[in-house]
C-alpha positions as CSV (number, residue, x, y, z in Angstrom):
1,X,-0.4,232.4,82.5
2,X,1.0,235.4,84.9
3,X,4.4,234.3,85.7
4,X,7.2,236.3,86.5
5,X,9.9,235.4,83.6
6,X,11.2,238.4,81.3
7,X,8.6,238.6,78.5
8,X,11.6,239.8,75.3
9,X,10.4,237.1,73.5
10,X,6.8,237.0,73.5
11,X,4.2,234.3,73.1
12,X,0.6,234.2,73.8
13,X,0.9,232.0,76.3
14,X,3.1,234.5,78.3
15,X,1.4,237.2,78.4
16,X,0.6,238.8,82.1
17,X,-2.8,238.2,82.9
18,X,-5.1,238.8,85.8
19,X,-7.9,236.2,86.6
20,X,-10.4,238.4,84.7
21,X,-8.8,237.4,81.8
22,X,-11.2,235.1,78.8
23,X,-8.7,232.4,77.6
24,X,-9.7,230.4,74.2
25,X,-7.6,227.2,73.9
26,X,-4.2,229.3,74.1
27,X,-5.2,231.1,71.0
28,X,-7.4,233.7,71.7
29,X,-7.1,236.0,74.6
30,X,-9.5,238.8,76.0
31,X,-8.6,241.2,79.0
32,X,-9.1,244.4,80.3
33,X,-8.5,246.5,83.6
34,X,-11.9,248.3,84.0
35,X,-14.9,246.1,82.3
36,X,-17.3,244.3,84.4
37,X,-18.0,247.5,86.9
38,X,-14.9,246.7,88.8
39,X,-12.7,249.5,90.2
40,X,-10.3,250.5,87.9
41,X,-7.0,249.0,88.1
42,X,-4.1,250.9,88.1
43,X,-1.6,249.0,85.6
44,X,1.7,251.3,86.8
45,X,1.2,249.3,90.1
46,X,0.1,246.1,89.2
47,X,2.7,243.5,90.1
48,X,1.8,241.0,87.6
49,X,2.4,243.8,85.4
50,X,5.9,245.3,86.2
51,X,8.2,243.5,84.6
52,X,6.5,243.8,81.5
53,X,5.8,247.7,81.5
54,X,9.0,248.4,83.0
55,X,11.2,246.2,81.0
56,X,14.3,248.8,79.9
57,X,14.5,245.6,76.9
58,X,12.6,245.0,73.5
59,X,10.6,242.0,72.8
60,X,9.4,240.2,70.2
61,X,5.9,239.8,69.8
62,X,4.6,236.4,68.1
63,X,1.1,236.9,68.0
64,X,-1.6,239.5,66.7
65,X,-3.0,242.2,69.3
66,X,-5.2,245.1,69.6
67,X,-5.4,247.5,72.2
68,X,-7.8,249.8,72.4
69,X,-7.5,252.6,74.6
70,X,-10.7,254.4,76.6
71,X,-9.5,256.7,79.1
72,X,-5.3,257.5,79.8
73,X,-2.4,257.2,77.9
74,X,0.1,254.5,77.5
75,X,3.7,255.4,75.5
76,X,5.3,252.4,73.9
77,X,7.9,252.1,71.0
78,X,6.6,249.3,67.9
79,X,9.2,248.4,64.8
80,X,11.4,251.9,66.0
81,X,8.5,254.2,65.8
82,X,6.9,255.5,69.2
83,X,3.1,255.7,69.8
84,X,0.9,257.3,72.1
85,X,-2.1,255.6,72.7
86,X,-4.6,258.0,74.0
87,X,-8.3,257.8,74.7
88,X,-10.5,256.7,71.8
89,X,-7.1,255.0,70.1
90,X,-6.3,251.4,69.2
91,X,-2.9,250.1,68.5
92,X,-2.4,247.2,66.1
93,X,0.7,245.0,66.4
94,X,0.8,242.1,64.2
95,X,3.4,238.8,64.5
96,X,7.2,239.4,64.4
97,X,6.9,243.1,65.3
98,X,9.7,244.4,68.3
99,X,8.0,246.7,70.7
100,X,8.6,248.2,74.3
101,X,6.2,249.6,76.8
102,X,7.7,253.4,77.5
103,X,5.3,254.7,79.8
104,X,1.8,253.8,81.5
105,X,-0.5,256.5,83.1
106,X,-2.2,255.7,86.0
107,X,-5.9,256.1,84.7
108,X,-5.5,254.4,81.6
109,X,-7.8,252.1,80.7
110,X,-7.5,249.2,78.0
111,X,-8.9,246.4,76.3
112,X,-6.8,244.1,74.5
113,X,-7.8,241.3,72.0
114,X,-5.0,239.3,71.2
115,X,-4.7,236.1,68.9
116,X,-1.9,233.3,67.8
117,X,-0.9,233.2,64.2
118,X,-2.9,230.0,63.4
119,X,-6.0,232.1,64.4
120,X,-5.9,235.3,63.1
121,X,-9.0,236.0,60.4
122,X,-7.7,235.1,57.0
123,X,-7.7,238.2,54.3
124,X,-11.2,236.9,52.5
125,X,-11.6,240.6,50.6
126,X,-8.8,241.4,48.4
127,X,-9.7,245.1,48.7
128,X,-10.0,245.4,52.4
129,X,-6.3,243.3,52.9
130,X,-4.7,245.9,50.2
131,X,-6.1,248.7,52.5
132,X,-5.1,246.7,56.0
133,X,-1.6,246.4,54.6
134,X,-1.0,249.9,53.3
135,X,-2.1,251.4,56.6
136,X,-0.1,249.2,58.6
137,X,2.9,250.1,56.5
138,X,2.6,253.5,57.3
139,X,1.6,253.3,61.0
140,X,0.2,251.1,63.8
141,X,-1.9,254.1,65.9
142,X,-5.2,254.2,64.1
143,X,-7.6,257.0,66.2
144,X,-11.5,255.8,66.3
145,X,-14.6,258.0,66.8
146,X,-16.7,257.2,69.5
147,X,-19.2,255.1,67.6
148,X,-16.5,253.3,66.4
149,X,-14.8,252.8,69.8
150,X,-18.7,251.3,70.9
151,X,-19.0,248.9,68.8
152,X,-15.0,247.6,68.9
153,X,-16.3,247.5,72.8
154,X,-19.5,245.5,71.6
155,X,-17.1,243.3,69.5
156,X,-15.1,242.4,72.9
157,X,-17.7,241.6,75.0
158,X,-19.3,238.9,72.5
159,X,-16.1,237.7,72.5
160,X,-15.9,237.2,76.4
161,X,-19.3,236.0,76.6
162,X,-18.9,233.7,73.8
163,X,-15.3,232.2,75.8
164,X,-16.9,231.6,78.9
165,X,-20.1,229.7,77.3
166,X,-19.9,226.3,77.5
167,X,-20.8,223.3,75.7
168,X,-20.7,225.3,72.7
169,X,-19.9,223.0,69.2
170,X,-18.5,226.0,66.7
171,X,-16.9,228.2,69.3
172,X,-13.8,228.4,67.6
173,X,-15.9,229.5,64.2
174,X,-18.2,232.0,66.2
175,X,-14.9,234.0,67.4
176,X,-13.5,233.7,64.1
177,X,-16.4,235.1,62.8
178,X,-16.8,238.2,65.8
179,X,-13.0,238.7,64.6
180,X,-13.9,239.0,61.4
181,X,-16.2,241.9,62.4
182,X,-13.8,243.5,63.9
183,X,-11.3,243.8,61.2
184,X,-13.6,245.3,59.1
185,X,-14.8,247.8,61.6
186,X,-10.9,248.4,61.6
187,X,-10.8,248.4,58.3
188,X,-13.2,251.0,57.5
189,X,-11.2,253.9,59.3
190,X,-8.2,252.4,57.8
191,X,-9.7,253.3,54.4
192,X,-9.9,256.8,55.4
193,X,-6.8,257.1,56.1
194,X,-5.1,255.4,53.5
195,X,-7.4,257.5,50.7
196,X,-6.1,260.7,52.4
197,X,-2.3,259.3,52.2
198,X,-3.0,258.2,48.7
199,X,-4.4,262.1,47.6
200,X,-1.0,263.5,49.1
201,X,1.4,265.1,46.6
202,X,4.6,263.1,46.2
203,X,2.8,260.0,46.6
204,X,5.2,258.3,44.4
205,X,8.7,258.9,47.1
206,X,6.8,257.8,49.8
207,X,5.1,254.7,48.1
208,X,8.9,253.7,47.0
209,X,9.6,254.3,50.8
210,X,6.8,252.4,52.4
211,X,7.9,249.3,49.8
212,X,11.4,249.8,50.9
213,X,10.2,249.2,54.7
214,X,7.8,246.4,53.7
215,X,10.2,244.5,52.3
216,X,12.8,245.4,55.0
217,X,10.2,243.7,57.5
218,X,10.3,241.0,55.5
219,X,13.9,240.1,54.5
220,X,16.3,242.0,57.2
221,X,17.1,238.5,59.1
222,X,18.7,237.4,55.9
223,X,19.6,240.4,53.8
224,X,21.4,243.4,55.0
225,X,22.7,244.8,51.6
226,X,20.9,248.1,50.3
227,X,21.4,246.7,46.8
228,X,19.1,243.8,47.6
229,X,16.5,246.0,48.4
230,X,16.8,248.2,45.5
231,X,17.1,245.1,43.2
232,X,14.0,243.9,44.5
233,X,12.3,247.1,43.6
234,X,13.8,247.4,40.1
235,X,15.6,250.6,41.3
236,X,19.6,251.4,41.5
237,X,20.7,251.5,45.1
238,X,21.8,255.6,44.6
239,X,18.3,256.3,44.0
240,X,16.4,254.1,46.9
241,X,19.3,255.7,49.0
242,X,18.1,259.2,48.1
243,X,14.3,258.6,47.9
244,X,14.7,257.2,51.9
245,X,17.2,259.5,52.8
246,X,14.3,262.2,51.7
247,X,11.6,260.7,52.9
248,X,12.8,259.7,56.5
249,X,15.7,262.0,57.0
250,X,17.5,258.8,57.5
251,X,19.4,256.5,55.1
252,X,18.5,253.0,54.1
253,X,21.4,251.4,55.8
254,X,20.6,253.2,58.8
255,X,17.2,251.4,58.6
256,X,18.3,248.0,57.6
257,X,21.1,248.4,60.7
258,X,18.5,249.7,63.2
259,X,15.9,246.4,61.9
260,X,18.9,244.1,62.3
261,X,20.3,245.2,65.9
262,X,16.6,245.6,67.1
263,X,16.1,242.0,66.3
264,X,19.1,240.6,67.8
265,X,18.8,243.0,71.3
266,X,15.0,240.4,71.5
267,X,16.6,237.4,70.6
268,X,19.7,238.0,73.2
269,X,17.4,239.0,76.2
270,X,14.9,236.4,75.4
271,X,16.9,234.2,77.6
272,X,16.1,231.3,74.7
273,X,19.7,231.8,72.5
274,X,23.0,231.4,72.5
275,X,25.0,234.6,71.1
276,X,26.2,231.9,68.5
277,X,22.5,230.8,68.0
278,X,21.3,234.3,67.8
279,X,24.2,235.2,64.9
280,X,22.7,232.0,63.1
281,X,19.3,233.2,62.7
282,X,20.6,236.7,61.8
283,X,22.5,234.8,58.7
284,X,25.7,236.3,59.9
285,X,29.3,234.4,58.2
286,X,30.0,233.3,61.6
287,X,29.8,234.7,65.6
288,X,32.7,237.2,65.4
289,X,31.1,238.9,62.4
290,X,28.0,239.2,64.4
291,X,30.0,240.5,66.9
292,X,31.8,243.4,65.3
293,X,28.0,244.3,63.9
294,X,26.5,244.9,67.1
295,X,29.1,246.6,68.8
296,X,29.8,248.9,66.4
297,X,25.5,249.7,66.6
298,X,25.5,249.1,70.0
299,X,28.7,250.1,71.8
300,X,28.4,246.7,73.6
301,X,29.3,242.9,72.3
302,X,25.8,240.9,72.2
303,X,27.6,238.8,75.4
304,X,27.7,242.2,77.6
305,X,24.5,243.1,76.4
306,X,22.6,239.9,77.0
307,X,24.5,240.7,80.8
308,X,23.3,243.4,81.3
């Protein structure tokens, strides 16, 4: 699975492993840099590693993945926001987000659990997938106490142990099952958060906002008019303007622009499109349009960029 191929558009199968690594049919993957009473190993050097933590390019991620972070720091940009994982943190990127790794110290530690689509736990519990969504709306850093952080750890290792067992007839059921754990765990802390976000006065803007980004996450490959967006919400495009504009200090086509050129940056360093293949899937009128688009974002045409 370690290869050394630019990772901007990222499947599970490429991610940059070490041969401590637990691999479940290519859909499940479980890996770490200090479990097992091993040294601990120094990411910021690791050359398996380099091209993926020093990439100056956004990918696309197409699976699930947690991190969870024990000891260090690790700096990384997810969907335009910027996270610091610190000790006792996990960070939870789902399918389709764009991220880049910023910065990696050299004692930090991390587990990761990461999952293809097909395999993620499906949302059983009505209330725990309103709270999963309304967190992840608002952010992707979610900080754990050390009990918490324990049993997430306890989580992970019956996960490994349960990979490397053989002869095993429900395997794939069993790690559904020790996932499902887990995202209640997750969930839990979630809840506290999203109860404190919910008791905040002028709940209403930033509800209008988080809907605004939900659906932007949704739709932005295919709709990059502000009126769609407001339409959708039963709102005039003045006031979803204004309520963003308030909320973020930034305007909604400022959002939908930044969604749209993040996007297209992946797609044209994923080495996988055309810049005419690339303006197709962003449902631009034809390749000149898309042009004109990202340079004006950019400063660059998507053919210099994908050069550089």
């Amino acid at each position: 699975m370690a290869t050394g191929s630019p990772f901007h558009a990222l499947s599970l199968a490429k991610i940059p492993l070490d041969e401590h690594a637990c691999i479940f049919q290519d859909e499940l993957v479980v890996a770490d840099n200090f479990e097992e009473g091993r040294q601990h190993h120094d990411l910021s050097v690791d050359p398996i590693m380099t091209s993926f933590l020093t990439s100056p390019y956004p990918y696309k991620v197409q699976f699930a993945i947690m991190h969870l972070c024990v000891a260090g720091s690790m700096r990384v940009r997810l969907n335009l926001t910027e996270y610091e994982m610190r000790r006792n943190s996990a960070l939870i990127v789902m399918p389709g987000s764009i991220g880049q790794c910023m910065e990696v110290s050299a004692d930090c530690q991390l587990l990761m659990i990461a999952c293809a689509n097909d395999f993620i736990v499906p949302e059983m519990q009505t209330e725990a997938a309103l709270i999963v969504r309304k967190f992840l709306a608002n952010r992707a850093l979610l900080p754990l106490k050390e009990e918490q952080v324990e049993e997430v750890r306890s989580v992970y290792h019956l996960l490994r142990q349960k990979i490397r067992q053989v002869d095993v007839r429900f395997k794939r059921e069993m790690l559904q099952g020790y996932l499902q754990i887990l995202y209640y765990l997750l969930c839990q802390e979630m809840g506290a958060y999203v109860d404190r976000l919910d008791a905040q006065p002028g709940t209403r803007k930033k509800q209008i906002f988080d809907r605004f980004l939900q659906l932007l996450r949704q739709h932005y490959t295919a709709e990059r008019s502000i009126a769609f967006y407001a339409n959708e919400m039963c709102l005039t495009p003045k006031y979803l303007s204004q309520v963003v504009y308030g909320v973020s200090g930034r305007y909604a086509g400022q959002w939908i622009r930044d969604y749209v050129v993040l996007e297209a940056k992946a797609l044209l360093k994923s080495g996988e499109y055309t810049v005419q293949q690339v303006s197709d899937r962003l449902n631009f009128a034809n390749q000149s349009f898309f042009g004109s688009y990202f340079k004006k974002a950019v400063g660059c045409s998507p053919s210099a960029y994908q050069r550089l």
